[in-house]
C-alpha positions as a printed NumPy array, in Angstrom:
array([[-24.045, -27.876, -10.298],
       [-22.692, -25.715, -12.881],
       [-21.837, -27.18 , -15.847],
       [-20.117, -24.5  , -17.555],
       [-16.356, -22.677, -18.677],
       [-17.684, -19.23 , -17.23 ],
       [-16.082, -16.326, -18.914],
       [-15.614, -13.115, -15.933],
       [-16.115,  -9.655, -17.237],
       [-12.94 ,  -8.23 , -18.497],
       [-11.47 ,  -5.84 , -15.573],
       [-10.734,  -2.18 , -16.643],
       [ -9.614,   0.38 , -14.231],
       [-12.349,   2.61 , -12.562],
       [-12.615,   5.833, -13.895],
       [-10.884,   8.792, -11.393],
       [-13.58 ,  11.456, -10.629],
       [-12.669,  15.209, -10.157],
       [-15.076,  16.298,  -7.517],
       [-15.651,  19.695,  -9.174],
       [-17.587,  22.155,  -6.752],
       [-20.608,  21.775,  -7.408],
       [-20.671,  18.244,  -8.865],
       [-23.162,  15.805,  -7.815],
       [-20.325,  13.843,  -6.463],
       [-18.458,  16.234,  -4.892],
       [-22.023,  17.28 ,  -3.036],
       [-22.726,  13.559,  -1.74 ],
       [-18.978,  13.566,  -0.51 ],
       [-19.596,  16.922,   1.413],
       [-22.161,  15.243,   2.45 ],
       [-20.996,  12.116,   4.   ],
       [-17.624,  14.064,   5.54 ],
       [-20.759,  16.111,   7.306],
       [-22.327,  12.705,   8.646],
       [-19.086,  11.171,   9.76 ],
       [-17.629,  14.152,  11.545],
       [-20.922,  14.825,  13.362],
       [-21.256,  10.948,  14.695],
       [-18.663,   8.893,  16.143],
       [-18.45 ,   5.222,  15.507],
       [-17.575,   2.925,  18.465],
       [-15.506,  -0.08 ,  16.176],
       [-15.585,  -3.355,  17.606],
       [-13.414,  -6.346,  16.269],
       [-15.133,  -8.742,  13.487],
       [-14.508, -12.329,  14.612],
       [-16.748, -15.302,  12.764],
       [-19.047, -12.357,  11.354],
       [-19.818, -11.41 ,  15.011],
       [-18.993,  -8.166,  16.472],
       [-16.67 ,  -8.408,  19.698],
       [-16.469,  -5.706,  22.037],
       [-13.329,  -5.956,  24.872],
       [-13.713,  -3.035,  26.582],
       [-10.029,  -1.806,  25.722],
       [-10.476,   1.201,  23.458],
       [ -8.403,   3.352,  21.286],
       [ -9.756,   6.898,  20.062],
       [ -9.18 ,   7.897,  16.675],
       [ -8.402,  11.422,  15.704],
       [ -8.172,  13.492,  13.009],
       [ -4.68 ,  14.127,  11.674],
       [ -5.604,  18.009,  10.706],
       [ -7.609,  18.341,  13.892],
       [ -7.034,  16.85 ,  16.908],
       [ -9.879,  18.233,  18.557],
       [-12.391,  15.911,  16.097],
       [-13.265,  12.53 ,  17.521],
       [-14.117,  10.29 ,  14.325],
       [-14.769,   6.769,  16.876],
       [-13.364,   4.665,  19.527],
       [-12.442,   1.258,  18.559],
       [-11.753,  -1.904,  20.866],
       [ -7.993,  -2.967,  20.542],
       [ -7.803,  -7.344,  20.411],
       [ -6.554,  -9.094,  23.131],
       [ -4.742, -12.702,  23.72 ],
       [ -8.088, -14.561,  24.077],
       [-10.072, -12.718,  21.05 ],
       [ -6.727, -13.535,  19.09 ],
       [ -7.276, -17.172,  19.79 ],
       [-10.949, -16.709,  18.708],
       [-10.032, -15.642,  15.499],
       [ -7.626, -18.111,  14.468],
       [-10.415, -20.748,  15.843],
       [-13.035, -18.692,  13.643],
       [-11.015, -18.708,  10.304],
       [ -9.944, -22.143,  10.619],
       [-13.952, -23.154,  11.153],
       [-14.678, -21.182,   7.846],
       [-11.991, -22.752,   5.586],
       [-13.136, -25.784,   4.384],
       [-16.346, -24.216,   3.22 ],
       [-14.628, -21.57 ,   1.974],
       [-11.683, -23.499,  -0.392],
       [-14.594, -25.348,  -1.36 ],
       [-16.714, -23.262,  -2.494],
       [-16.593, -22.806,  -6.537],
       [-14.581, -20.405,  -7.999],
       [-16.833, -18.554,  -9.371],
       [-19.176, -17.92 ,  -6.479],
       [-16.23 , -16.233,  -4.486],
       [-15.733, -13.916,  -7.604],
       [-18.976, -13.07 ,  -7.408],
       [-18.287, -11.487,  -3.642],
       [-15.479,  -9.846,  -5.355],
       [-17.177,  -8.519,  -8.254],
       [-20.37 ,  -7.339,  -6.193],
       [-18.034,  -5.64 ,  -3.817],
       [-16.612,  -4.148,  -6.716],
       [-19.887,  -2.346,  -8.182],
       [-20.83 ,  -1.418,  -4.239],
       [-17.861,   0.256,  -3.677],
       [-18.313,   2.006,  -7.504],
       [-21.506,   3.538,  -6.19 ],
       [-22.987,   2.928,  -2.397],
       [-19.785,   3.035,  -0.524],
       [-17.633,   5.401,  -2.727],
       [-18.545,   8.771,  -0.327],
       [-18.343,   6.54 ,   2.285],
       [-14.742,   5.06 ,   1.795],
       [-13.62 ,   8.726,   0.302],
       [-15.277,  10.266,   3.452],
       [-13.215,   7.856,   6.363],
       [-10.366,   7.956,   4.275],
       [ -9.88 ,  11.727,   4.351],
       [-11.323,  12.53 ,   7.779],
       [ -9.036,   9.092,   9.663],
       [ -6.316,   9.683,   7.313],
       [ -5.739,  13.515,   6.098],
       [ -5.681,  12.685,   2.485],
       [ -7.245,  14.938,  -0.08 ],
       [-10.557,  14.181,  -2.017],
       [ -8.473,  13.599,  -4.957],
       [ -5.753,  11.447,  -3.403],
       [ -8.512,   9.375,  -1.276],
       [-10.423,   8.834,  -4.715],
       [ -7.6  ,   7.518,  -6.503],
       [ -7.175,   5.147,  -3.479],
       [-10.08 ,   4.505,  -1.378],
       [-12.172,   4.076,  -4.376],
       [-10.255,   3.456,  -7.602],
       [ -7.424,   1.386,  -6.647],
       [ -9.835,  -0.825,  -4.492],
       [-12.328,  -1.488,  -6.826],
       [ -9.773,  -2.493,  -9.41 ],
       [ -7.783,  -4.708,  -6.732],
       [-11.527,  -6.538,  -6.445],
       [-11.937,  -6.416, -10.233],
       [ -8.41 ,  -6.813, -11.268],
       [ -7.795,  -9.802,  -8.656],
       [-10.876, -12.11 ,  -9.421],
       [ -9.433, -11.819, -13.362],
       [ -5.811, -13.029, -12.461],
       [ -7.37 , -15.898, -10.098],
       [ -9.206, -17.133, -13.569],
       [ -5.919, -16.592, -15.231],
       [ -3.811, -18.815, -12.499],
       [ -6.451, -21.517, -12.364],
       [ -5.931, -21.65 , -16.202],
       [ -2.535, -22.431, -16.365],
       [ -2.235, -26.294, -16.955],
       [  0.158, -28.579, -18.642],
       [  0.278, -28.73 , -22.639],
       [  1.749, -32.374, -22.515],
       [  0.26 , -35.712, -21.812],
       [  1.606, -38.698, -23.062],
       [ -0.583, -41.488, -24.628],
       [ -3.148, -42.64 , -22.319],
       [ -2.268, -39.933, -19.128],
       [ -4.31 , -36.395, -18.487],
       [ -2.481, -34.347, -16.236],
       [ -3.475, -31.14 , -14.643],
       [ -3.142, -28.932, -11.894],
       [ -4.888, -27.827,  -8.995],
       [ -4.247, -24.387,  -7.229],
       [ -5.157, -24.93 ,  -3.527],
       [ -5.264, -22.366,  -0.864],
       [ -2.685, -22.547,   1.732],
       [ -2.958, -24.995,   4.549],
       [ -4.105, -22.607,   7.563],
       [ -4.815, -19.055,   7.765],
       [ -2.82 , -16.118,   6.352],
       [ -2.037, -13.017,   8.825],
       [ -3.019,  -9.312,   6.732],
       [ -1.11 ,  -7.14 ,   8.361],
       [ -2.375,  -3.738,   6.798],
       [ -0.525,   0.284,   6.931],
       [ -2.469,   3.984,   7.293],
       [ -1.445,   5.605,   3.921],
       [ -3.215,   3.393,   2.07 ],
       [ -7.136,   2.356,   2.072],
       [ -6.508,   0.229,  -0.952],
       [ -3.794,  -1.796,   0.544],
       [ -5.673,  -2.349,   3.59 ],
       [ -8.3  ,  -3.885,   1.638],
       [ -5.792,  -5.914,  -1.137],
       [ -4.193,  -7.279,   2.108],
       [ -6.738,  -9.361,   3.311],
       [ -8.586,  -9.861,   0.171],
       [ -5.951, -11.241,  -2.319],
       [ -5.697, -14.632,  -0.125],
       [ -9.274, -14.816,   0.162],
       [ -9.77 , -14.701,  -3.474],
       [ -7.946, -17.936,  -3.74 ],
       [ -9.378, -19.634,  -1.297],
       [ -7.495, -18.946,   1.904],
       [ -9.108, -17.757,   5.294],
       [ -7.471, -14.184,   7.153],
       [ -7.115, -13.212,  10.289],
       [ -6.552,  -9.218,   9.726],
       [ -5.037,  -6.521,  11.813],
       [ -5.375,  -2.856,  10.531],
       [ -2.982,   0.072,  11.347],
       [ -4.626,   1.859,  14.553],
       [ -4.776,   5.227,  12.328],
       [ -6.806,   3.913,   9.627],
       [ -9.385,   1.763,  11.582],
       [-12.259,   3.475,  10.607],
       [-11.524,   3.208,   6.677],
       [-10.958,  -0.514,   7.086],
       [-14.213,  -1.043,   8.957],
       [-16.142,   0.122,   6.702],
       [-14.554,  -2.338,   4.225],
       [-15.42 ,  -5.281,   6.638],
       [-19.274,  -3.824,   6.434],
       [-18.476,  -3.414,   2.373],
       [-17.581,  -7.139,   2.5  ],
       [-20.205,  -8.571,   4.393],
       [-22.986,  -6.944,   2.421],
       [-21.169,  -8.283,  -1.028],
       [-21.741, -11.74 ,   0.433],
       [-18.542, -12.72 ,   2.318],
       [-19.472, -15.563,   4.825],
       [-18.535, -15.63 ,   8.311],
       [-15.069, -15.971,   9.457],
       [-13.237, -15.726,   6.426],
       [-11.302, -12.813,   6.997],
       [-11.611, -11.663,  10.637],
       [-10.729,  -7.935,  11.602],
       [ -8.567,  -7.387,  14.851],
       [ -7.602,  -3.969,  15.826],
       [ -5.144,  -3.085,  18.36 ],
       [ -1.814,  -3.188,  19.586],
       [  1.043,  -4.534,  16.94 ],
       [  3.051,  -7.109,  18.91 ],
       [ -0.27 ,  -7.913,  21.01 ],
       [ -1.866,  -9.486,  18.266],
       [  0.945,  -9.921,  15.405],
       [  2.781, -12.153,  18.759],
       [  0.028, -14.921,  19.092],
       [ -0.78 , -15.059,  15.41 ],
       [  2.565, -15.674,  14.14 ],
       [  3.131, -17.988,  16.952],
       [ -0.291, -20.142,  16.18 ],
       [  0.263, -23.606,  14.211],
       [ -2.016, -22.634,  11.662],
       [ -0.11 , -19.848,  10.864],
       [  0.481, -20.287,   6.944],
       [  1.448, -16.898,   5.742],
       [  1.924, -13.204,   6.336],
       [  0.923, -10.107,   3.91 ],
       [  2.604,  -7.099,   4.929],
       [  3.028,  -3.682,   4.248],
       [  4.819,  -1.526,   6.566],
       [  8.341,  -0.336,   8.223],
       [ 11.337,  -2.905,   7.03 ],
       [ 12.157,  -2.828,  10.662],
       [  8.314,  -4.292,  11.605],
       [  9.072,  -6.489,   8.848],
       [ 12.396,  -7.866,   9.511],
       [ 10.984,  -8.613,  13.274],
       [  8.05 , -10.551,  11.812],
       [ 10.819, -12.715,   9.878],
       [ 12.926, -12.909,  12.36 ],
       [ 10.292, -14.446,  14.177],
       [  8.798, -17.033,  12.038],
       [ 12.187, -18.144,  11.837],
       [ 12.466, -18.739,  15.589],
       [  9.392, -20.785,  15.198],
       [ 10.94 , -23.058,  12.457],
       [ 13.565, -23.867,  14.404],
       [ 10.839, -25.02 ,  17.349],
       [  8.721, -26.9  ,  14.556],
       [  5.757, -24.408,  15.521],
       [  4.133, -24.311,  11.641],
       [  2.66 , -27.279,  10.338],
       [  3.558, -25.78 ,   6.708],
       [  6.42 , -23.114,   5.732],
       [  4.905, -19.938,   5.861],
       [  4.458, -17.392,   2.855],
       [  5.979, -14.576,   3.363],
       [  5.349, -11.67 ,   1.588],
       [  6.252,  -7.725,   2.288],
       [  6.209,  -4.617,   1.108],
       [  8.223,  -2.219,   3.393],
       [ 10.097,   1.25 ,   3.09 ],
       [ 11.641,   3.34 ,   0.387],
       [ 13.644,   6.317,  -0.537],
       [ 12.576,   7.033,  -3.972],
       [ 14.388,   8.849,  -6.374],
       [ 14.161,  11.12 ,  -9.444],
       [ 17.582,  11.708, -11.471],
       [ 17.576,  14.21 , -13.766],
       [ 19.697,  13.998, -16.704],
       [ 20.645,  18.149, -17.82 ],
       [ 18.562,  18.019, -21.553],
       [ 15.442,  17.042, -19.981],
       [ 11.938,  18.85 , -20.305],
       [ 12.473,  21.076, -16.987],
       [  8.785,  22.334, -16.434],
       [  7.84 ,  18.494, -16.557],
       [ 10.594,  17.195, -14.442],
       [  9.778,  19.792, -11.762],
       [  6.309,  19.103, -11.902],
       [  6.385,  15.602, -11.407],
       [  9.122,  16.349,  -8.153],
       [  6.751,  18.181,  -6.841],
       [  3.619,  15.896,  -7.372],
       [  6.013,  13.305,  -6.116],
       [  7.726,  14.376,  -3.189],
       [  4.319,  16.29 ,  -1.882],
       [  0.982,  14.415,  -2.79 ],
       [ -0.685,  13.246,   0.28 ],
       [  2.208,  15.113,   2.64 ],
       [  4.633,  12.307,   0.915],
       [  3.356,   9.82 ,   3.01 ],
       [  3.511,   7.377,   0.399],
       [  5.359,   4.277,  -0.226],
       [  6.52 ,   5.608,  -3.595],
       [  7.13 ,   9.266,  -2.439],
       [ 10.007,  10.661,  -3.957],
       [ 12.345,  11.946,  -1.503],
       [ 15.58 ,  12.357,  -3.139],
       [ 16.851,  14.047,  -6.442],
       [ 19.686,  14.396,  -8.359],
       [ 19.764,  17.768, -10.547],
       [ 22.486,  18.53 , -12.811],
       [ 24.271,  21.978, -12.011],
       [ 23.409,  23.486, -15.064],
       [ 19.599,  23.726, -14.589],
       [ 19.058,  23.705, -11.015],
       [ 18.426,  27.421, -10.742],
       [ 15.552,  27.271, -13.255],
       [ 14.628,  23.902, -11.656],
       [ 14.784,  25.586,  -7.685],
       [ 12.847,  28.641,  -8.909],
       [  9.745,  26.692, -10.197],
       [  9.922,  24.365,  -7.068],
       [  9.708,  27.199,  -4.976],
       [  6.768,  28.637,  -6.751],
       [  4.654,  25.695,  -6.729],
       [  5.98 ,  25.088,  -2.754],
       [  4.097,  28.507,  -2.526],
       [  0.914,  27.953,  -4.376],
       [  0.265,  24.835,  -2.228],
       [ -2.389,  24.767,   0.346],
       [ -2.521,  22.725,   3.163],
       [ -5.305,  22.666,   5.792],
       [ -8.425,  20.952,   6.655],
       [ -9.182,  18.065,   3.882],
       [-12.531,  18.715,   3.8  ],
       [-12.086,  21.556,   1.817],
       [-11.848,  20.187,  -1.33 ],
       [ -9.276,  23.044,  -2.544],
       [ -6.627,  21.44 ,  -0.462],
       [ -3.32 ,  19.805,  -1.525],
       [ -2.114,  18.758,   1.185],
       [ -3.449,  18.119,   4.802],
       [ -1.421,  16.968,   7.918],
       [  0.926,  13.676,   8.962],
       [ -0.758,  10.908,  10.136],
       [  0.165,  11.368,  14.089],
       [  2.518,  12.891,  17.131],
       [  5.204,  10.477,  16.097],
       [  5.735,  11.201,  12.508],
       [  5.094,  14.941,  13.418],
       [  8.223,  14.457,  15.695],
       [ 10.68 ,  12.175,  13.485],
       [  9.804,  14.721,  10.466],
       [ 10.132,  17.761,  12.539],
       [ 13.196,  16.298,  13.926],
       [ 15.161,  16.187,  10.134],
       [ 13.971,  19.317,   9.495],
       [ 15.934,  20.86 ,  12.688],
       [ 18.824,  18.903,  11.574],
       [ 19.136,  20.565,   8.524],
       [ 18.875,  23.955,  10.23 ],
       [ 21.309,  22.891,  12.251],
       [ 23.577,  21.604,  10.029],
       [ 24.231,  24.546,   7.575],
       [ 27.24 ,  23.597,   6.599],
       [ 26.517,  20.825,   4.905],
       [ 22.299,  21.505,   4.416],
       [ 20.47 ,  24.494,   2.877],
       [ 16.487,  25.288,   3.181],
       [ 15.225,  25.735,  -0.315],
       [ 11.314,  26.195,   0.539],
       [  9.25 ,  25.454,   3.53 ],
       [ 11.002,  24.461,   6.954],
       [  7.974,  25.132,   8.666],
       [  5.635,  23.527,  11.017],
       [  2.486,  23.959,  13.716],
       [  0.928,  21.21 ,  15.728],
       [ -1.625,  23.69 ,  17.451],
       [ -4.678,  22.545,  15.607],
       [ -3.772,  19.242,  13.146],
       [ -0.009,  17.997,  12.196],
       [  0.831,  20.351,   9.827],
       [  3.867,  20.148,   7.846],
       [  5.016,  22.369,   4.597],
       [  6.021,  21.126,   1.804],
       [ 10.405,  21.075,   2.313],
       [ 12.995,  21.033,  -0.16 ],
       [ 16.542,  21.323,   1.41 ],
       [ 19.613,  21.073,  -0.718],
       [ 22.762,  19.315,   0.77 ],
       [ 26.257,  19.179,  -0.883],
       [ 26.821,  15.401,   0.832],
       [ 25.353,  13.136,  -1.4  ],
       [ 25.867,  10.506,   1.537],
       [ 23.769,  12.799,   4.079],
       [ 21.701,  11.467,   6.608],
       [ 18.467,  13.155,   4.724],
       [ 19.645,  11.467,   1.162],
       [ 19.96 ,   7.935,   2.919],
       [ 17.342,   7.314,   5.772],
       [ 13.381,   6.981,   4.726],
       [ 11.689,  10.145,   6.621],
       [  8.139,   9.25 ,   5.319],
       [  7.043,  13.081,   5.192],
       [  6.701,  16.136,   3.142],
       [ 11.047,  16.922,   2.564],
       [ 12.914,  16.546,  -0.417],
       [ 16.541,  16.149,  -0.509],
       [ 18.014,  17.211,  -3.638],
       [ 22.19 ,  16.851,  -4.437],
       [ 23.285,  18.851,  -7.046],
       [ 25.734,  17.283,  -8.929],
       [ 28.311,  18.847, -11.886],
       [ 27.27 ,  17.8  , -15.387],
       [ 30.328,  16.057, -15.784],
       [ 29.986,  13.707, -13.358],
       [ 27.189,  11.545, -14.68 ],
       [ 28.306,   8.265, -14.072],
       [ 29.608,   8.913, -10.52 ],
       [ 26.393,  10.027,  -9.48 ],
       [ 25.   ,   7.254, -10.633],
       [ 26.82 ,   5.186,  -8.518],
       [ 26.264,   7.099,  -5.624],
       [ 22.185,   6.949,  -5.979],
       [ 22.497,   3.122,  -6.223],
       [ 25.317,   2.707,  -2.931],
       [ 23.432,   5.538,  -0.904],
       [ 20.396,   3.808,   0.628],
       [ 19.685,   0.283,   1.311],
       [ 15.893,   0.485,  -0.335],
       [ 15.01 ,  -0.396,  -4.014],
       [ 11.285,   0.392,  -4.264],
       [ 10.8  ,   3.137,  -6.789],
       [ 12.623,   5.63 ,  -8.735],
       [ 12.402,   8.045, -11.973],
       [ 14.7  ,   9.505, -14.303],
       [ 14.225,  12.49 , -16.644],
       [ 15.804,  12.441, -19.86 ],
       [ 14.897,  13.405, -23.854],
       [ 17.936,  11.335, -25.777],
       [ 17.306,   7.857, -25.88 ],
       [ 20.328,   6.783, -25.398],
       [ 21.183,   8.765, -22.023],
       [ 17.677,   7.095, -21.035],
       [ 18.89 ,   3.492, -22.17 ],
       [ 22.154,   4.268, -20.29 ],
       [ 20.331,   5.558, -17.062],
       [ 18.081,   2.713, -17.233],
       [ 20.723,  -0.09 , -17.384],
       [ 22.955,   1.667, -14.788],
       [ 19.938,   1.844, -12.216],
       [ 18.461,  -1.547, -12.822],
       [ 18.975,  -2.636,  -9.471],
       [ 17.981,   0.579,  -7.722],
       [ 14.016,   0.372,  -8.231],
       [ 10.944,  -2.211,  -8.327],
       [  8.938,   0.331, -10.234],
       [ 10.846,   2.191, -11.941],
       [  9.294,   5.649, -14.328],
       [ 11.017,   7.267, -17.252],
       [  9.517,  10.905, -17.893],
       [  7.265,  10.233, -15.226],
       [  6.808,  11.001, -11.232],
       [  7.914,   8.036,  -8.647],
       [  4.801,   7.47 ,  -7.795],
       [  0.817,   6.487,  -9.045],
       [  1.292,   2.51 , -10.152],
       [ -1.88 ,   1.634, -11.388],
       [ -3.498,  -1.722, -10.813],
       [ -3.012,  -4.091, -13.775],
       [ -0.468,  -1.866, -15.421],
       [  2.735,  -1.359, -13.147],
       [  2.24 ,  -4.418, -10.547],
       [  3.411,  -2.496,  -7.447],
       [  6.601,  -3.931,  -5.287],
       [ 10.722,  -3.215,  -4.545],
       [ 13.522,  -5.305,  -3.753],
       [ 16.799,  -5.066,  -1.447],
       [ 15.214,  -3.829,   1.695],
       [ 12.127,  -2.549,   0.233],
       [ 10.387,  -5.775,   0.326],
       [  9.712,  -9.495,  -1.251],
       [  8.752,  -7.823,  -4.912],
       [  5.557,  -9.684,  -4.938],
       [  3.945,  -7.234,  -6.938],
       [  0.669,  -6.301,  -6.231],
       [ -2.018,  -5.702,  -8.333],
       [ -0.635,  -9.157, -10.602],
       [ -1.175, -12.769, -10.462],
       [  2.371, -12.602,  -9.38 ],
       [  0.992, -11.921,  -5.858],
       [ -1.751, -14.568,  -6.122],
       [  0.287, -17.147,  -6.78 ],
       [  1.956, -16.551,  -3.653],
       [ -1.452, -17.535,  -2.143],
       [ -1.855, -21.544,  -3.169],
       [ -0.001, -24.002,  -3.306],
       [ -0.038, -26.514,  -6.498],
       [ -1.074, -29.797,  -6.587],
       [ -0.471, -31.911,  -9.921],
       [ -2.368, -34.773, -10.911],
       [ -1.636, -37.637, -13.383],
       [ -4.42 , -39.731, -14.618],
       [ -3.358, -43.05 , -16.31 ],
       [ -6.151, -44.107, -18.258],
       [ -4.305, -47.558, -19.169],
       [ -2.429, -48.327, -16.212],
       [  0.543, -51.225, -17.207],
       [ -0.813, -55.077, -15.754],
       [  1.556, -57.612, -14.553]])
């Protein structure tokens, strides 16, 4: 017993490092990319802490070369699905019973071995299974992580605080913050290593028990935060890892009466079939409780540019934006609007820095950008591209345009200009390395405006550039609706744990903002308790 108001260390976010040749850092990374390359894992599922082998494998593949087998993994099946639920289930009332402060402990410890033992190791799977850059799978395999552990054990002290100031004479009321009544489904994307481990691990922190499935393409990254889990302390069967097939395993689970809640990130079309789902099972009484549902799906990110902004800044941060990690991002800026007036000036130093970019292998730590994650967003990227060849008319190629799929999926960086501000390329998420970019006459502020908020059904990020404070007031008020996280004088991407909670609206998602207690508190549900101390007699 533990009789004691227990104070948690105060998170801040993990310092970024630079892996400069040479650096003792950058030497245990070479390392470990060494080591991983030269020895395939075989990945089985996780189910009660057990592993579980089924015989049905997947390979996984490099994205930059296809010819480099990083594992095989074993893909769930109807009757392992069943096991998990049973397995997660068995764990949970230990597990919402266990005090507060030993399950931030897990956290915390999982933290500081991430920090240190399992940095390389993360950064390592994370650029080999997912193309991304030793800076851009630090600032997410490592960073972000640790501060979603760090960050997320803080806000669950935070929630638990929250209690009512009132209580009449005689009465004590408070409030208890269970965890919901079943398990909650983590259903985890590639381009992030971070979100794949928030997923599962924000329910847990409150208390709930998961039954995870991780996108095929970033298996091996997410395994290796099961092992990071286990060795921080997390018992057996509270967050169970099944790989394989989407509808094979998201079918069963959603279907199960346990089934309490799902926590998504992914396509809004995955997402609106999940929904549409559930719903079905409402209407049959499946669910013993209404499931949470909570989702963070596609984008088309903007930057508007208003004509006295700082140029060299604004074309920087496009670039960053549109580019960074083959803009395979969430937040990935793939539209602009440029005023007339400085688009030469702003297409000349786009083109340069298009030029200067290097994309290749990942393990070479010189690299900007490496290749898409697979065939099929080679294909849909490749195929938007040709449409804008084809389409001269009403599309022009700026920089890039280029592709090769002999070795890895290689894509350059694109920037095509169209004079149809309602162009297929300005409206439909493409999830790659191409910019759009509408040029629009000075003059016409305030219709373009309206046509960036009417053009695409998302609302997830966006970023204007602008020196006057009033133009920036009157950007900001005529775009509130256009963006979740929304950047003045900054790039459309980069939220930071604990200091832009991460999420979009319209049919970008729920808005649940990760990386707050926002998010959290989607994870309990309340119970409030009055204690009458002096109860009336007859």
């Amino acid at each position: 017993m533990v009789n004691a108001i227990i104070k948690l260390p105060y998170p801040e976010n993990e310092p970024v490092y630079d892996y400069v040749a040479g650096s003792r850092e950058a030497e245990k990374l070479s390392e470990e990319l060494a080591g991983q390359s030269k020895n395939p894992l075989e990945i089985p599922l996780i189910i009660g802490g057990k592993e579980v082998k089924t015989g049905i494998l997947g390979e996984l593949h490099s994205p930059h070369n296809h010819g480099l087998l990083l594992g095989t993994y074993h893909k769930a099946t109807k009757e392992t699905i069943a096991a998990a639920i049973d397995s997660a289930m068995t764990a949970r009332k230990k597990w919402m019973n266990m005090p507060w402060q030993s399950r931030a402990a897990i956290f915390l410890k999982a933290a500081d071995l991430l920090a240190t033992k399992y940095r390389p190791i993360l950064n390592a799977a994370t650029m080999l299974g997912q193309s991304k850059t030793a800076q851009q799978a630090e600032i997410d395999s490592a960073c972000e992580l640790i501060d979603f552990f760090r960050f997320n054990v803080h806000y669950m002290r935070k929630i638990y605080s929250i209690q009512p100031e009132h209580n009449n004479e005689h009465v004590w009321n408070y409030v208890e913050y269970r965890p919901l009544e079943g398990f909650v489904f983590a259903l985890s994307p590639f381009n992030f290593t971070s979100i794949g481990g928030n997923l599962p691990t924000a329910p847990a922190v409150m208390g709930n028990v998961v039954v995870w499935k991780p996108a095929s393409a970033a298996v091996l990254s997410n395994y290796y935060i099961m092992r990071l889990l286990k060795e921080a302390g997390m018992p057996d069967g509270v967050i169970n890892f099944v790989p394989g097939d989407g509808a094979q395993v998201g079918d069963p689970v959603i279907d199960s009466r346990h089934f309490a809640g799902v926590h998504f990130t992914g396509s809004t079309g995955t997402f609106n079939s999940l929904w549409l789902r559930i719903a079905e099972n409402i209407k049959k009484n499946t669910y013993k409780v209404y499931p949470r549902i909570v989702g963070e799906t596609g984008g088309k990110d903007f930057l508007f540019a208003h004509r006295d902004c700082n140029i060299k800044a604004m074309s920087e941060a496009l670039f960053c934006g549109a580019f960074e990690y083959q803009g395979q991002k969430c937040s990935a800026t793939s539209r602009a609007y440029i005023p007339r007036s400085i688009w030469p000036q702003v297409s000349g130093l786009l083109k340069d820095r298009c030029s200067r970019a290097k994309l290749g292998d990942t393990s070479d730590l010189s690299v900007f950008m490496g290749a898409v994650i697979d065939e099929k967003a080679f294909k849909k990227i490749v195929s938007y591209i040709e449409l804008a060849k084809a389409s001269l008319g009403e599309y022009r190629i700026i920089s890039g345009a280029s592709y090769d799929s002999s070795k890895g999926w290689f894509i350059e960086p694109t920037i095509i200009e169209t004079t149809n501000p309602k162009s297929r390329l300005m409206e439909e998420e493409i999830f790659g390395p191409v910019l759009t970019v509408y040029v629009y006459d000075d003059d016409k502020l305030d219709e373009t405006l309206e046509l960036l908020d009417s053009t695409s059904p998302f609302a997830l990020t966006g970023s204007i550039f602008a020196n006057d404070r009033g133009v920036i007031e009157r950007l900001t008020a005529a775009l509130c609706e256009t963006a979740g996280n929304f950047y003045i004088n900054d790039k459309s991407t980069g939220a930071v744990v604990g200091q832009q909670p991460f999420g979009g609206a319209r049919a970008s998602g729920t808005n649940d903002k990760a990386g707050s207690e926002l998010n959290l508190m989607r994870w309990v549900s309340m119970r409030s308790i009055k204690e009458n101390f002096s109860p009336p007699e007859v």
